[in-house]
C-alpha positions in Angstrom: -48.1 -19.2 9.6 -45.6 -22.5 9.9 -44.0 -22.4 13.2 -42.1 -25.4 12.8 -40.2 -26.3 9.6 -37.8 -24.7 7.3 -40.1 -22.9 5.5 -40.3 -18.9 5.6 -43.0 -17.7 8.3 -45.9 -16.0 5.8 -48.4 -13.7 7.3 -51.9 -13.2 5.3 -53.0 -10.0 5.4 -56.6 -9.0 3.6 -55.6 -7.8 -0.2 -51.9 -7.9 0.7 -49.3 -11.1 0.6 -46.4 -10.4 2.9 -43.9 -12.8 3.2 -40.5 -12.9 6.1 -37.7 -14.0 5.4 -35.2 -14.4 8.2 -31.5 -14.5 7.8 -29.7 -17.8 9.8 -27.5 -17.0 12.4 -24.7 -18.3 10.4 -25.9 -16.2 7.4 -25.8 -12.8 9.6 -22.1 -13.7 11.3 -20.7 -13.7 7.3 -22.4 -10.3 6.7 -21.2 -8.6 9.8 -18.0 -9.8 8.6 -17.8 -8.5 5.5 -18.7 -5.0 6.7 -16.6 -5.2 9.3 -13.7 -5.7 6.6 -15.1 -3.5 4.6 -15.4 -0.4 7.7 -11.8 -1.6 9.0 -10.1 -1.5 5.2 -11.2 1.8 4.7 -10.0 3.3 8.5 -6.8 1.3 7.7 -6.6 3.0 4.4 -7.4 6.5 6.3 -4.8 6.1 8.8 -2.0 5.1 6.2 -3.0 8.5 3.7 -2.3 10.4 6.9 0.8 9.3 8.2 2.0 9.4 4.3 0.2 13.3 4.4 2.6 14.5 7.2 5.9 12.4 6.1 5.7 13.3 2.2 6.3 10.2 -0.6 10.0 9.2 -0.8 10.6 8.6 -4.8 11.1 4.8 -4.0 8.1 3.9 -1.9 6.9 0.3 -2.5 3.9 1.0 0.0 2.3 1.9 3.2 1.6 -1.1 5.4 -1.2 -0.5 8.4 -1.6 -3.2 10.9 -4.5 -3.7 13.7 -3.4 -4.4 16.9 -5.7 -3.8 19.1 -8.8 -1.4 20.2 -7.9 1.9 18.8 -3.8 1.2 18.2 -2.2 0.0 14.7 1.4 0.0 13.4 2.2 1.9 10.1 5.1 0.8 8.2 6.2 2.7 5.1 8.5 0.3 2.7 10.4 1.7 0.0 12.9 0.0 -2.1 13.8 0.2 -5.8 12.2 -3.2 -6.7 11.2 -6.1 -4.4 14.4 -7.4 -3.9 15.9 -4.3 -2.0 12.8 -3.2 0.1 12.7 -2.2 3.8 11.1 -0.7 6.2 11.9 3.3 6.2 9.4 4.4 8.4 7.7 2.7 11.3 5.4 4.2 13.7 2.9 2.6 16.8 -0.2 5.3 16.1 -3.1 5.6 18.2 -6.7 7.0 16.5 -9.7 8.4 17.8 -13.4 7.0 16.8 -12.8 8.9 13.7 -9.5 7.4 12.4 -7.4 10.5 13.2 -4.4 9.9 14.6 -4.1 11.3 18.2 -0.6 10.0 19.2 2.4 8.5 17.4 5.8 7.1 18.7 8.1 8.3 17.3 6.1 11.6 16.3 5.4 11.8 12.6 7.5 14.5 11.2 7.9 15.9 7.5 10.6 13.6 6.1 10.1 14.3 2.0 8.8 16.9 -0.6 5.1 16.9 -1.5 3.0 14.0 -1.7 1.9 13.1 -5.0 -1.0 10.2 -5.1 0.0 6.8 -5.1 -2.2 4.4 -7.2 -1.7 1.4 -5.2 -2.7 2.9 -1.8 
């Protein structure tokens, strides 16, 4: 076994080769990274199917914007507009979500503002 060196430490075993590979510190940071995007994408993505659940779809919406803000609290915008020139904000609410990513509390309170939702392809 190399204990100084870049090489990967290799333990001999009788009949069996095993070799370790360790992941730098640098190499572990970037993973963790891209999970976390990955976990906090998809709770995003929760969060902004809900709010659009309770409200309903307005026939113009553009899309549902969901921002981290901190610990447990995000804000969820939902844009409409006929085409990019005339969006705005229609909706816009300060939610807070428990470990799960079901919202517990809203301000305002989310209340049925359309007919049924239908499901959007770009959420």
């Amino acid at each position: 076994m190399h204990l100084h060196g870049s090489k990967p430490a290799t333990l001999h075993f009788p009949s069996h080769h095993l070799e370790i590979k360790t992941m730098s510190t640098k190499e572990q940071v970037k993973q963790h990274a891209v999970q976390g995007k990955s976990d906090r994408q998809q709770r995003e993505s929760a969060i902004g199917r809900h709010v659009l659940e309770v409200v309903g779809r307005p026939g113009d919406l553009q899309m549902v914007c969901v921002r981290h803000l901190w610990e447990d609290r995000y804000r969820v915008n939902i844009v409409i507009g006929q085409d990019a020139a005339s969006v705005k904000i229609a909706h816009s609410y300060f939610v807070v979500v428990d470990a799960a990513g079901n919202v517990t509390h809203s301000i305002p309170k989310i209340q049925k503002q359309y007919g049924l939702v239908s499901e959007p392809s770009h959420l």
